[in-house]
Biopython code that builds the backbone (N, CA, C, O; Angstrom):
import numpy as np
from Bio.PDB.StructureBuilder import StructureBuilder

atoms = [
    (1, "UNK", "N", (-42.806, -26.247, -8.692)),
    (1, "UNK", "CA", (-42.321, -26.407, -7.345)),
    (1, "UNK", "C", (-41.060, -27.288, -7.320)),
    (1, "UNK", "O", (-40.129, -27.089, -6.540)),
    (2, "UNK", "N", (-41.108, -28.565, -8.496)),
    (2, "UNK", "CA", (-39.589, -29.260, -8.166)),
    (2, "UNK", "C", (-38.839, -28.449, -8.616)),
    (2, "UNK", "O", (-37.840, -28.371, -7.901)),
    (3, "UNK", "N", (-38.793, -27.475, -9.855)),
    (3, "UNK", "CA", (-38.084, -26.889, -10.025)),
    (3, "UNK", "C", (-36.957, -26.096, -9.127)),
    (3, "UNK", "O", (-35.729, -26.178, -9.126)),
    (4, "UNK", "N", (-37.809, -25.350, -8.417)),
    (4, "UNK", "CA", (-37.413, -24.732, -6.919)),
    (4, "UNK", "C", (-36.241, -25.873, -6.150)),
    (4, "UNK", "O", (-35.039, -25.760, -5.907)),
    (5, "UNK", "N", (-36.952, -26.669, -5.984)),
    (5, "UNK", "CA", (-35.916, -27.103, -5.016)),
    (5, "UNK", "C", (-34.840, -27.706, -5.675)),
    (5, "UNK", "O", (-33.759, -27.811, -5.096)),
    (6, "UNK", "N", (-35.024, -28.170, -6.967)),
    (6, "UNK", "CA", (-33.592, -28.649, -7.695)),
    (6, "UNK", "C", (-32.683, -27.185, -7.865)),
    (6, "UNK", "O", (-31.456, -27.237, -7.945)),
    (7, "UNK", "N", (-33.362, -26.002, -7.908)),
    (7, "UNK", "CA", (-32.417, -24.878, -8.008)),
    (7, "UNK", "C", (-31.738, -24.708, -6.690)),
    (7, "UNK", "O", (-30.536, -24.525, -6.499)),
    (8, "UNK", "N", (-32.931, -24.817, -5.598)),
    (8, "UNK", "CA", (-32.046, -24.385, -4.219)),
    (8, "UNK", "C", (-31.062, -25.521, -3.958)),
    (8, "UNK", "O", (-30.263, -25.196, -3.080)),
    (9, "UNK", "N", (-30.788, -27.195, -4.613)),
    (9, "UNK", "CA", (-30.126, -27.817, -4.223)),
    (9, "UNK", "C", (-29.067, -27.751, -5.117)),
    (9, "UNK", "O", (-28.019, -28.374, -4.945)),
    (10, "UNK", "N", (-29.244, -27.178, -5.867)),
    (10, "UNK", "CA", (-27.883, -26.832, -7.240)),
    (10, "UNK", "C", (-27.054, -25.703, -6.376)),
    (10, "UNK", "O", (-25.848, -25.865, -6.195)),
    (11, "UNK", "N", (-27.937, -24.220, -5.695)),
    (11, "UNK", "CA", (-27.112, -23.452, -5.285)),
    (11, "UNK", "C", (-26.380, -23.900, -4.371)),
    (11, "UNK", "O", (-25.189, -23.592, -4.427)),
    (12, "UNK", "N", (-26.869, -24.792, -3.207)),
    (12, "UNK", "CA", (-26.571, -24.871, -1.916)),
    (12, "UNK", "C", (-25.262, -26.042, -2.472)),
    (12, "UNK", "O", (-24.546, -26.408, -1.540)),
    (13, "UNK", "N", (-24.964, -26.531, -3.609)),
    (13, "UNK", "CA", (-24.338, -27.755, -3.838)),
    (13, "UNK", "C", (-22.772, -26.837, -4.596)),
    (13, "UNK", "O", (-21.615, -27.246, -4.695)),
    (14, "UNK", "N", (-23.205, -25.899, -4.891)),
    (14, "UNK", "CA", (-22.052, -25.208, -5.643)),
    (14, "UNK", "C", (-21.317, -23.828, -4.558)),
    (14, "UNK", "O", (-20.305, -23.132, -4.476)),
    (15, "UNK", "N", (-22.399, -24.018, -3.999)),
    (15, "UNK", "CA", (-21.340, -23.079, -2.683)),
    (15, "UNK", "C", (-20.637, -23.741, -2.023)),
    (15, "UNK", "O", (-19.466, -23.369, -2.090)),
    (16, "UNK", "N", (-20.885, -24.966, -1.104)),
    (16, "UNK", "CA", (-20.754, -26.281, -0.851)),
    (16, "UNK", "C", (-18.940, -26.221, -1.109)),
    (16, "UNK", "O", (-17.992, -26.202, -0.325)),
    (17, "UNK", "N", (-19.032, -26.208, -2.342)),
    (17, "UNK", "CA", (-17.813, -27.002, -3.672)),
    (17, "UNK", "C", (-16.976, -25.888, -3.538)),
    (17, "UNK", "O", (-15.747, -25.958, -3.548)),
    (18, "UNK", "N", (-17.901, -24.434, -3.360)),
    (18, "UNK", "CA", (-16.632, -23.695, -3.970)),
    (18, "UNK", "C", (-15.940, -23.069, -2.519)),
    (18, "UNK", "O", (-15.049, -22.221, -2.565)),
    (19, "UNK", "N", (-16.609, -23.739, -0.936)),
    (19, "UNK", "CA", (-15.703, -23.329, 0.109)),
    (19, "UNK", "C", (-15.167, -24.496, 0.150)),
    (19, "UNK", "O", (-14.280, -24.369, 0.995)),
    (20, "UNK", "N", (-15.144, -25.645, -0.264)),
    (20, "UNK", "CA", (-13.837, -26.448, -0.197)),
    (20, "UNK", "C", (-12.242, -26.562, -1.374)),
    (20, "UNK", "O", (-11.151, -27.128, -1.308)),
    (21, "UNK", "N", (-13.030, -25.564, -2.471)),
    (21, "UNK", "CA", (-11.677, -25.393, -3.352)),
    (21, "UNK", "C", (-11.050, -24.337, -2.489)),
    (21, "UNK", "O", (-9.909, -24.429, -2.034)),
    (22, "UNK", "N", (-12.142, -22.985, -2.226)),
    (22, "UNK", "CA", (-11.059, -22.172, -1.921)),
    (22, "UNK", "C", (-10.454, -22.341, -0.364)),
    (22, "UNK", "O", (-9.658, -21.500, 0.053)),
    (23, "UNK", "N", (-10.833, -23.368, 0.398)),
    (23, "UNK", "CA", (-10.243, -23.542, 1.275)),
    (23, "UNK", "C", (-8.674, -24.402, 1.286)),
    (23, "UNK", "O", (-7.758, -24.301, 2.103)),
    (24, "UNK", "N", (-8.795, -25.410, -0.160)),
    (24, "UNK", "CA", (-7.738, -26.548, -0.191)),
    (24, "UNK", "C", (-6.834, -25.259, -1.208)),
    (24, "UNK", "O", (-5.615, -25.416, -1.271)),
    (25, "UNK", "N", (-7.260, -24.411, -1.733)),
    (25, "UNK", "CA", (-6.479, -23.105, -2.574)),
    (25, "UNK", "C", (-5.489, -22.527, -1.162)),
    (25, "UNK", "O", (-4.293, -22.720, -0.941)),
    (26, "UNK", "N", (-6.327, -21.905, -0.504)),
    (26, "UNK", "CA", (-5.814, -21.379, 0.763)),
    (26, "UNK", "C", (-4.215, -22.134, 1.462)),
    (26, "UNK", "O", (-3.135, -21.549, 1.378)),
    (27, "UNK", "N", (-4.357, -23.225, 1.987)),
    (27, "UNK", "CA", (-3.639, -24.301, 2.250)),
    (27, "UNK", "C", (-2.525, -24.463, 1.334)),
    (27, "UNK", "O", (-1.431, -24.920, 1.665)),
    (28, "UNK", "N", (-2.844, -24.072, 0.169)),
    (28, "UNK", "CA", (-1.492, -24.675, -0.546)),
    (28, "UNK", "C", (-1.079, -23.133, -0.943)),
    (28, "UNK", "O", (-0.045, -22.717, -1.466)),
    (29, "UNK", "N", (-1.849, -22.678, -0.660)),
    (29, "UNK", "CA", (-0.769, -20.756, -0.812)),
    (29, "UNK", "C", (-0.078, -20.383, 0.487)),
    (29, "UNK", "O", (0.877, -19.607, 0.510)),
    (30, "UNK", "N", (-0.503, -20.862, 1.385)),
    (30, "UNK", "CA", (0.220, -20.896, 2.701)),
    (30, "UNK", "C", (1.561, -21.715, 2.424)),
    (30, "UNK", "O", (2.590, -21.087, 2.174)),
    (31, "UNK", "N", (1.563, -22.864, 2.457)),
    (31, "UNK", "CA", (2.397, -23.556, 2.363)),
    (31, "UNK", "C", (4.157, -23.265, 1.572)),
    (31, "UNK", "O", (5.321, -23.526, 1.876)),
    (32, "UNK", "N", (3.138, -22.314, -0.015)),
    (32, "UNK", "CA", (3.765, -22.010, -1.053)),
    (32, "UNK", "C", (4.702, -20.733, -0.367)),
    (32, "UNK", "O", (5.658, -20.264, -0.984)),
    (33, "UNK", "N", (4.350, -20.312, 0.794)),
    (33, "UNK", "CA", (4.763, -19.082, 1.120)),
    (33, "UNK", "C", (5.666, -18.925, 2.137)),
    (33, "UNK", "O", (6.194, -17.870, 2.486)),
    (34, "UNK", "N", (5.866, -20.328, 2.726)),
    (34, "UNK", "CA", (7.159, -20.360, 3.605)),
    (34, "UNK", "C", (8.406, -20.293, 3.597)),
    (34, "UNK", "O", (8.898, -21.108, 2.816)),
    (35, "UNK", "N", (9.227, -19.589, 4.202)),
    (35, "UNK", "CA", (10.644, -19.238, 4.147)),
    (35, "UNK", "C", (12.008, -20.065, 5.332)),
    (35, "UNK", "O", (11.938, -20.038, 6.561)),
    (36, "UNK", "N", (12.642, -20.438, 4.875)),
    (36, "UNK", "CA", (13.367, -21.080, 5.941)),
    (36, "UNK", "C", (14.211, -19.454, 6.514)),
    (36, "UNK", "O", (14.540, -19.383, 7.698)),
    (37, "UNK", "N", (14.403, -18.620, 5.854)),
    (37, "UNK", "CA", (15.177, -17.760, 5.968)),
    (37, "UNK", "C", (14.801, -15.966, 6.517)),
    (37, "UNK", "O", (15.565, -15.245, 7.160)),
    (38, "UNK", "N", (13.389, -15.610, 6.010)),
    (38, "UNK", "CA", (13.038, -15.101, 6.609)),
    (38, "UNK", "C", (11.284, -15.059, 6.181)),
    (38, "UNK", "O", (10.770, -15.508, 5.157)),
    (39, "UNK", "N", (10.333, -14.078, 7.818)),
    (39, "UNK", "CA", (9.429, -14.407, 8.045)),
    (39, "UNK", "C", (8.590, -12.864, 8.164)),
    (39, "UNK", "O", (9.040, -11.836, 8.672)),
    (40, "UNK", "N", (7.590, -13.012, 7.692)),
    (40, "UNK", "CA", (6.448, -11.248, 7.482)),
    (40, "UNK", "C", (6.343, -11.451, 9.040)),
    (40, "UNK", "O", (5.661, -12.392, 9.446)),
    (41, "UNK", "N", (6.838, -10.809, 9.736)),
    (41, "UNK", "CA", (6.143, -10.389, 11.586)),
    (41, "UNK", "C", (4.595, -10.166, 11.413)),
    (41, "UNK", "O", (3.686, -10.883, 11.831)),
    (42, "UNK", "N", (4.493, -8.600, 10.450)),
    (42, "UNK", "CA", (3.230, -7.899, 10.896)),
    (42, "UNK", "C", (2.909, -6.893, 9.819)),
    (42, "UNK", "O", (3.871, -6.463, 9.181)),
    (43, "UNK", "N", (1.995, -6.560, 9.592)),
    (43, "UNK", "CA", (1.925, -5.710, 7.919)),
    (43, "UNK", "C", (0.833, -4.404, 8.643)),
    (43, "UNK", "O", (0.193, -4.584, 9.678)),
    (44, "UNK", "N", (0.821, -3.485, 8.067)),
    (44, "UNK", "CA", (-0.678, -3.287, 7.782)),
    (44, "UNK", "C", (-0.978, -1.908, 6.508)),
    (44, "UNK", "O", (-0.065, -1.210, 6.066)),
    (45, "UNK", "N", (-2.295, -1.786, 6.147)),
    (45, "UNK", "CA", (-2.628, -1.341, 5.358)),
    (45, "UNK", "C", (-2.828, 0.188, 5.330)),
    (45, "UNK", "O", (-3.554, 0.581, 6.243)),
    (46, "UNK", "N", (-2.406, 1.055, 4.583)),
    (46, "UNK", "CA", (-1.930, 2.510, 4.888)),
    (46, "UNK", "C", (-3.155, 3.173, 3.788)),
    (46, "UNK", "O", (-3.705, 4.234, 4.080)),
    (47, "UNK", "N", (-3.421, 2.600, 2.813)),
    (47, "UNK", "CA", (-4.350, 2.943, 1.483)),
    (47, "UNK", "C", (-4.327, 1.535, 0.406)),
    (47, "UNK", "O", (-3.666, 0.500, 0.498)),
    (48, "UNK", "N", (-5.309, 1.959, -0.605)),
    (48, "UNK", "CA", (-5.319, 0.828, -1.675)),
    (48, "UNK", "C", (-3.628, 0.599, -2.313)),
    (48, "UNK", "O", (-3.110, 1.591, -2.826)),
    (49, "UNK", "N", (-2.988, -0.438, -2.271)),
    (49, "UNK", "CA", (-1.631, -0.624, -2.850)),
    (49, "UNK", "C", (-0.589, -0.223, -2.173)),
    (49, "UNK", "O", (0.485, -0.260, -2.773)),
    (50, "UNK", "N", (-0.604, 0.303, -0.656)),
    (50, "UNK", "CA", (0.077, 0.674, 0.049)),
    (50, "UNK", "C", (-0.150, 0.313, 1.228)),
    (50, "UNK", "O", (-1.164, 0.372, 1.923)),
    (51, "UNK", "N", (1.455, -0.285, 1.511)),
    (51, "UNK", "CA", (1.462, -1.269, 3.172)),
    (51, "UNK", "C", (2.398, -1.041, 3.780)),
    (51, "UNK", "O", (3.198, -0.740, 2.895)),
    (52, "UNK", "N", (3.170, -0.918, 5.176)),
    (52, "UNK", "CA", (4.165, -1.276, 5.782)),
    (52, "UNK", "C", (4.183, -2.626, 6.659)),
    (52, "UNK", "O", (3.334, -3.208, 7.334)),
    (53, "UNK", "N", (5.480, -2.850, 6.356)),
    (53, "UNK", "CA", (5.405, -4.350, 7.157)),
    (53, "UNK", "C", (6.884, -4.370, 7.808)),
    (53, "UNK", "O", (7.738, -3.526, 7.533)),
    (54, "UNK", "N", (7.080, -5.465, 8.726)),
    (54, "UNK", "CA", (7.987, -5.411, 9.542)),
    (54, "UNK", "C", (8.415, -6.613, 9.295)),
    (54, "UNK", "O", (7.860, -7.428, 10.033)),
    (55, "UNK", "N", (9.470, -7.265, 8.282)),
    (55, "UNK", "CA", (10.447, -8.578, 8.045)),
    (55, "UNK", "C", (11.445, -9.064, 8.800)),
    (55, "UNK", "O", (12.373, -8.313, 9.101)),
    (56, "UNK", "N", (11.428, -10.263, 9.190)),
    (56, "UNK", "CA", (12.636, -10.826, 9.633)),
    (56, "UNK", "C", (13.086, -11.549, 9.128)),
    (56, "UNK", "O", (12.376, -12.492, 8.778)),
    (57, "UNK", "N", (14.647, -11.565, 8.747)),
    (57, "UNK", "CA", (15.450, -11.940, 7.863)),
    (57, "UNK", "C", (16.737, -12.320, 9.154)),
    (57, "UNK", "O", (17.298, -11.383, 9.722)),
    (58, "UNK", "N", (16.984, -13.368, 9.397)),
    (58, "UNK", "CA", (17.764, -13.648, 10.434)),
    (58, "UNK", "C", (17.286, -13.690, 11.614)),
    (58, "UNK", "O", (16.279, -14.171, 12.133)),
    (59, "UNK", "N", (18.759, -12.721, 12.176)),
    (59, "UNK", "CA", (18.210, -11.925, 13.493)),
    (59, "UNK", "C", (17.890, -10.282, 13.134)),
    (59, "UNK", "O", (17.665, -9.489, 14.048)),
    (60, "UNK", "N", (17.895, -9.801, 11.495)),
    (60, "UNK", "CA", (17.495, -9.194, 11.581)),
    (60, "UNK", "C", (15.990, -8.044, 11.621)),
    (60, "UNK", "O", (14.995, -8.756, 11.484)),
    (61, "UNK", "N", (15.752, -7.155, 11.706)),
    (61, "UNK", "CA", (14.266, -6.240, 11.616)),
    (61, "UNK", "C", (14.246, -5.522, 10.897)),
    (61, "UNK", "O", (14.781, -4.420, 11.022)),
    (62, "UNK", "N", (13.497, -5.989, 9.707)),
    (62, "UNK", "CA", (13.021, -4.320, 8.455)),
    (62, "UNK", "C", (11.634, -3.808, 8.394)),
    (62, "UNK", "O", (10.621, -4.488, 8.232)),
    (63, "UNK", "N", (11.703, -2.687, 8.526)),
    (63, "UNK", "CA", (10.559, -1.715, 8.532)),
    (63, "UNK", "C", (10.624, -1.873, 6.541)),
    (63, "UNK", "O", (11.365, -1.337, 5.718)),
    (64, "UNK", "N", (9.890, -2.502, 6.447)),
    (64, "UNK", "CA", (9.741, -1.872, 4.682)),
    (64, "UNK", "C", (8.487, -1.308, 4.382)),
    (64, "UNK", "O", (7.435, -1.608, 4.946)),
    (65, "UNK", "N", (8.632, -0.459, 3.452)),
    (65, "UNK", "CA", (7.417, -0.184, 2.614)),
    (65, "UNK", "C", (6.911, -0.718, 1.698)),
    (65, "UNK", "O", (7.778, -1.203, 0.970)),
    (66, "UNK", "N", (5.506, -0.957, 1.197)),
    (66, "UNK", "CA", (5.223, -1.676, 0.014)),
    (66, "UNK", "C", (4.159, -1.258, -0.785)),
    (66, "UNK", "O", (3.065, -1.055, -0.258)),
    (67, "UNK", "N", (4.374, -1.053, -2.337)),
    (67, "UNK", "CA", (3.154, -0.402, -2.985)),
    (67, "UNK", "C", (3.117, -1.269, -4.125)),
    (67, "UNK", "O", (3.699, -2.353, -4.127)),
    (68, "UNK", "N", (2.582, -0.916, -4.910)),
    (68, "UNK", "CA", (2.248, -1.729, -6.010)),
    (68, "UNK", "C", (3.543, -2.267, -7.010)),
    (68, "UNK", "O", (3.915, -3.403, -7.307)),
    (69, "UNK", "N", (4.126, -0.695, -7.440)),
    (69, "UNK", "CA", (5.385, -0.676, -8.260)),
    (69, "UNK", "C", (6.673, -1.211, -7.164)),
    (69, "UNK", "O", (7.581, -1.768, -7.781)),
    (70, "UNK", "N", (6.862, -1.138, -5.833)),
    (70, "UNK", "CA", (8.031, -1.284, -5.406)),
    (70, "UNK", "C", (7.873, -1.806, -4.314)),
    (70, "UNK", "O", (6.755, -2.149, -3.928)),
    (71, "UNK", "N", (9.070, -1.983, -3.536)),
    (71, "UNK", "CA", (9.399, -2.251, -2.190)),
    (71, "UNK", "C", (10.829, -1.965, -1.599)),
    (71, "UNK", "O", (11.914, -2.431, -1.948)),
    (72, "UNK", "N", (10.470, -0.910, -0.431)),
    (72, "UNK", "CA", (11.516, 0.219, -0.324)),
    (72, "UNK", "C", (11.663, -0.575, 1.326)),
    (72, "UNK", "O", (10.695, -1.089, 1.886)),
    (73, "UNK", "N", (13.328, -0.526, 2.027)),
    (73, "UNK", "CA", (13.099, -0.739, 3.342)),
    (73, "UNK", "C", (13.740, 0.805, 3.975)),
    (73, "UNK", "O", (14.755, 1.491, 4.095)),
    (74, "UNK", "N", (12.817, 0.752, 4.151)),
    (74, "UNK", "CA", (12.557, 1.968, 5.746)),
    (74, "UNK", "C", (13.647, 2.071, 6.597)),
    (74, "UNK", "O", (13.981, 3.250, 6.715)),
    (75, "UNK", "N", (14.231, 1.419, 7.140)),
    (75, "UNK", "CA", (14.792, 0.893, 8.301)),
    (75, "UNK", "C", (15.146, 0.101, 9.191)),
    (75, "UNK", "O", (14.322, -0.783, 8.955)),
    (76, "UNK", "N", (15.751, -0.292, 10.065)),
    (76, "UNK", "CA", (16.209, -1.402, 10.125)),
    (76, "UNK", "C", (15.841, -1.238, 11.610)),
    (76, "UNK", "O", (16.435, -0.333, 12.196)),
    (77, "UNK", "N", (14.669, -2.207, 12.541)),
    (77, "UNK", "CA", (14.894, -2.008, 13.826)),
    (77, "UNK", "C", (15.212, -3.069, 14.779)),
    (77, "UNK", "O", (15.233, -4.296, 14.674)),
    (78, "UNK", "N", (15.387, -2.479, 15.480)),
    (78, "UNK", "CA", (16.177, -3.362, 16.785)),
    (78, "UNK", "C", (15.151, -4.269, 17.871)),
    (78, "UNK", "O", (14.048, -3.809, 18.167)),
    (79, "UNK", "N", (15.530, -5.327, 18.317)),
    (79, "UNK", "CA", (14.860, -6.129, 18.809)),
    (79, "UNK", "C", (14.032, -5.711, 19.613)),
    (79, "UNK", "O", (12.827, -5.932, 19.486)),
    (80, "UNK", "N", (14.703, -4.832, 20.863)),
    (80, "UNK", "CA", (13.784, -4.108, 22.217)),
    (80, "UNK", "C", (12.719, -3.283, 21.601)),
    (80, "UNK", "O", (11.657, -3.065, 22.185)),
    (81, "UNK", "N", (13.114, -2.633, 19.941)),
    (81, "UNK", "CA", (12.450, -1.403, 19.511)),
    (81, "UNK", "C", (10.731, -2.150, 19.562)),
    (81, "UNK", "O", (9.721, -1.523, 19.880)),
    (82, "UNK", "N", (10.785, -3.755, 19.120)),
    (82, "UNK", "CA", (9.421, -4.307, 18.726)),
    (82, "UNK", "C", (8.504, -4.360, 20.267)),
    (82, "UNK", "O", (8.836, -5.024, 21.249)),
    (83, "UNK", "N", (7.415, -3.566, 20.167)),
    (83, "UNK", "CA", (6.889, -4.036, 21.681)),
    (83, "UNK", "C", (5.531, -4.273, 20.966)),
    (83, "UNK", "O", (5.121, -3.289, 20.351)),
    (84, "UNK", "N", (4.729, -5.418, 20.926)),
    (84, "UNK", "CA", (3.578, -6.038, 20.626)),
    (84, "UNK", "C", (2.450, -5.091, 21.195)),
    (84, "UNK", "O", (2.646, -4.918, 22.398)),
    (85, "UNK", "N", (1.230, -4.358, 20.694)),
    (85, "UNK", "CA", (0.392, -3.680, 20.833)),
    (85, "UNK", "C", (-0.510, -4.571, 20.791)),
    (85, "UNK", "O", (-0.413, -5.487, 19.975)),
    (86, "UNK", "N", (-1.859, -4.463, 21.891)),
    (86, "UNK", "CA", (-2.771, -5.048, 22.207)),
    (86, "UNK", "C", (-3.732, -4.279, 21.545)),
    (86, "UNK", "O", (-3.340, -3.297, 20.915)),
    (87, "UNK", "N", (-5.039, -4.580, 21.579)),
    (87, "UNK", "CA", (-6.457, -4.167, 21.132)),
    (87, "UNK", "C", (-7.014, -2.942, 22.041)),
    (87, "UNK", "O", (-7.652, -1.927, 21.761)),
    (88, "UNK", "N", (-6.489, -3.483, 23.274)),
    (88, "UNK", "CA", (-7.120, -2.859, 24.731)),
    (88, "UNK", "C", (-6.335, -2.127, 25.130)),
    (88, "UNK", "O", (-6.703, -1.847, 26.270)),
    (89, "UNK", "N", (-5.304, -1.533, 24.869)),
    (89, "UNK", "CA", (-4.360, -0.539, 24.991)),
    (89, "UNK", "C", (-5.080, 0.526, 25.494)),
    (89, "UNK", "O", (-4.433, 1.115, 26.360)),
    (90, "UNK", "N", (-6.198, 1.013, 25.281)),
    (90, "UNK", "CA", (-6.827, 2.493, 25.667)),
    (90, "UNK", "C", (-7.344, 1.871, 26.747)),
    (90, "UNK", "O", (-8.221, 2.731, 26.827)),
    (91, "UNK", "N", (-7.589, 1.173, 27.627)),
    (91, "UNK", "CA", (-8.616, 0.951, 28.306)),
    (91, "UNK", "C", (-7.208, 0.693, 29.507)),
    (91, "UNK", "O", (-7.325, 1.270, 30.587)),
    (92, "UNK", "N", (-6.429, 0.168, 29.359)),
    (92, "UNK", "CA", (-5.328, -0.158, 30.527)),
    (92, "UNK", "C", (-4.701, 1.214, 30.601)),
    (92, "UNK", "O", (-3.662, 1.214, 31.262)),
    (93, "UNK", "N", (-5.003, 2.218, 30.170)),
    (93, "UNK", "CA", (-4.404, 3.607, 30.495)),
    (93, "UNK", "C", (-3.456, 4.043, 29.701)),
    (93, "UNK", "O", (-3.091, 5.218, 29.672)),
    (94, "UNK", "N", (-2.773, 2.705, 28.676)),
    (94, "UNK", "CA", (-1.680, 3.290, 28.339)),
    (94, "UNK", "C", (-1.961, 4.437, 26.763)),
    (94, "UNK", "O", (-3.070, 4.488, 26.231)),
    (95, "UNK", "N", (-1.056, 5.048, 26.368)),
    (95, "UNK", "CA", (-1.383, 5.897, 25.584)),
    (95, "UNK", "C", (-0.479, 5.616, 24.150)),
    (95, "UNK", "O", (0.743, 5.681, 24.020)),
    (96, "UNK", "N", (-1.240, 5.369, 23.396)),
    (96, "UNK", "CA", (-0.478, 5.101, 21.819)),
    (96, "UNK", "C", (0.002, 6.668, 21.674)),
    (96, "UNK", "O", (-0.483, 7.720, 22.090)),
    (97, "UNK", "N", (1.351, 6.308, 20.781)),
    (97, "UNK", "CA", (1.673, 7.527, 20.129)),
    (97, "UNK", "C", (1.462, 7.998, 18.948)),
    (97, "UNK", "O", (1.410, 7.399, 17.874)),
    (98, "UNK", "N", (1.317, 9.349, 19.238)),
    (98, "UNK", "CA", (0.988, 9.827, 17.839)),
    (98, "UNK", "C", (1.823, 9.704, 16.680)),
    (98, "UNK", "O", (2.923, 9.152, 16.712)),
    (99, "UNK", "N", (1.323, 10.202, 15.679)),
    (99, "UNK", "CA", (2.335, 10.140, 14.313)),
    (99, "UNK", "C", (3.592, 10.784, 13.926)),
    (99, "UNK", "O", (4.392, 10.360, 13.091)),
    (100, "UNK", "N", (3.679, 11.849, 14.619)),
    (100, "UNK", "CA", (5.073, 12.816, 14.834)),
    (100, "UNK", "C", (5.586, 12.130, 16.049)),
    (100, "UNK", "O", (6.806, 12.295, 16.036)),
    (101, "UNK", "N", (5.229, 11.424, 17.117)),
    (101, "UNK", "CA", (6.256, 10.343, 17.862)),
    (101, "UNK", "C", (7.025, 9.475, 17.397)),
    (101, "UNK", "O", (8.192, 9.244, 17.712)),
    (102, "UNK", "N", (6.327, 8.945, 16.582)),
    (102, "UNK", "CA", (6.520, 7.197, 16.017)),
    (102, "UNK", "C", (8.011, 7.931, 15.023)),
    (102, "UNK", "O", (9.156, 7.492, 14.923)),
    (103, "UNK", "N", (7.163, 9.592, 14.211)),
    (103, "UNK", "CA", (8.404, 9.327, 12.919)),
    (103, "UNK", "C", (9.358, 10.012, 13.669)),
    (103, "UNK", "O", (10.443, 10.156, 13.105)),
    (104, "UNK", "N", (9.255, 10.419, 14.657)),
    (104, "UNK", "CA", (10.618, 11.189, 15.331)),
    (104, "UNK", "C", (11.672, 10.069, 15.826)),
    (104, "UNK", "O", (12.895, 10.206, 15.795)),
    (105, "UNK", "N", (10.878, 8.785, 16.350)),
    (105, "UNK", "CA", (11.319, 7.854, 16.771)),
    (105, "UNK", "C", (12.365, 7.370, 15.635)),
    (105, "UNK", "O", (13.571, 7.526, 15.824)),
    (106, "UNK", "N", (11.924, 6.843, 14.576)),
    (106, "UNK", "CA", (12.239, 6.413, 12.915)),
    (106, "UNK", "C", (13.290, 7.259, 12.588)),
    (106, "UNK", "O", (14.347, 6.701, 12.292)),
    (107, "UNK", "N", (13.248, 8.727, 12.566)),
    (107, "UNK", "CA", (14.133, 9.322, 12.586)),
    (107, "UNK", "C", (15.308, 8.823, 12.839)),
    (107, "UNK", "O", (16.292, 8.459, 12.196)),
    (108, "UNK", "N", (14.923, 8.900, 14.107)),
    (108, "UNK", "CA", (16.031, 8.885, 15.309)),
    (108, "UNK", "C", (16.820, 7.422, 14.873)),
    (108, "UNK", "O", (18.023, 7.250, 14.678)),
    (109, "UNK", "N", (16.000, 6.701, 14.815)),
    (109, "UNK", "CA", (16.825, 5.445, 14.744)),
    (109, "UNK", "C", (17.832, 5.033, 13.052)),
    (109, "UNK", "O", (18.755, 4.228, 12.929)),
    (110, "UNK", "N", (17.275, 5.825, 12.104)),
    (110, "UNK", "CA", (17.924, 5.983, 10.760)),
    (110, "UNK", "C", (18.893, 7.091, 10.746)),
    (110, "UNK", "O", (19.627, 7.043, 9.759)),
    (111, "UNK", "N", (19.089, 7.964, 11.455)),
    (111, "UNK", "CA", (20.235, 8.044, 12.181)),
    (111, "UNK", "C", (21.635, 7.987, 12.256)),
    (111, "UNK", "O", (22.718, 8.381, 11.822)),
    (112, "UNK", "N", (20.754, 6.979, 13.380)),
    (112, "UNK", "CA", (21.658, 5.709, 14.327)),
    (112, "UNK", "C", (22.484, 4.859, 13.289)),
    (112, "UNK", "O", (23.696, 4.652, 13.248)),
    (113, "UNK", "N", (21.488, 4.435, 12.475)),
    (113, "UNK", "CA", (22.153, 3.438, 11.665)),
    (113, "UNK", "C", (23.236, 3.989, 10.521)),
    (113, "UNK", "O", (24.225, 3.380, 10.113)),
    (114, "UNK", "N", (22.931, 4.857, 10.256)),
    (114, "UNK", "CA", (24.090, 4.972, 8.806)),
    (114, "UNK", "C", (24.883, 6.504, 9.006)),
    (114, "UNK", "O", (25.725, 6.875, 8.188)),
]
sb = StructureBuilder()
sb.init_structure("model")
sb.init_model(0)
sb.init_chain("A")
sb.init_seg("    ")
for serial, (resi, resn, name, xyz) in enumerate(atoms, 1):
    if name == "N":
        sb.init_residue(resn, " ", resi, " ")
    sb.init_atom(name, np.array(xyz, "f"), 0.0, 1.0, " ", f" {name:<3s}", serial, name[0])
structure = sb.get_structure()
């Protein structure tokens, strides 16, 4: 029976330990990751090793792509282009666009640019 509880106080003592490393880990990878120059807006995940994210570098906006081997930028968008999407978007009526919107949009705006 002491056995028992010196095990449950060994486990409960090493979990303990190991959410305060990886929390003081956390903290200093944050830190490690700041830019005076430019800043990740918003990312998200497309498949395993594949992301798009939206960088700001100035005043400027890059649509980049990102996979394992590379990092390609997409495009370059414009300030008005960013409009912040909520959670609740379906419920206030409004209507997300589909995937032939968005790239017609992209299109359109690569374009524009070159």
């Amino acid at each position: 029976m002491g056995r028992i509880i010196v095990t449950f106080i060994a486990v409960a003592l090493i979990i303990y330990l190991s959410y305060l490393v990886s929390k003081y880990i956390g903290k200093g990878m944050a830190k490690g990751s700041s830019s005076r120059y430019m800043r990740l807006l918003d990312q998200i995940a497309l498949g395993p090793d594949r992301q798009i994210a939206v960088v700001q570098i100035g005043d400027r906006y890059l649509l980049v792509g990102i996979t394992s081997g590379q990092i390609n930028v997409l495009s370059e968008i414009e300030d008005e282009d960013l409009l912040p999407l909520s959670p609740d978007d379906g419920e206030t009526g409004m209507k997300t666009s589909d995937f032939k919107t968005i790239m017609g949009k992209l299109s359109d705006m690569t374009k524009k640019g070159r």
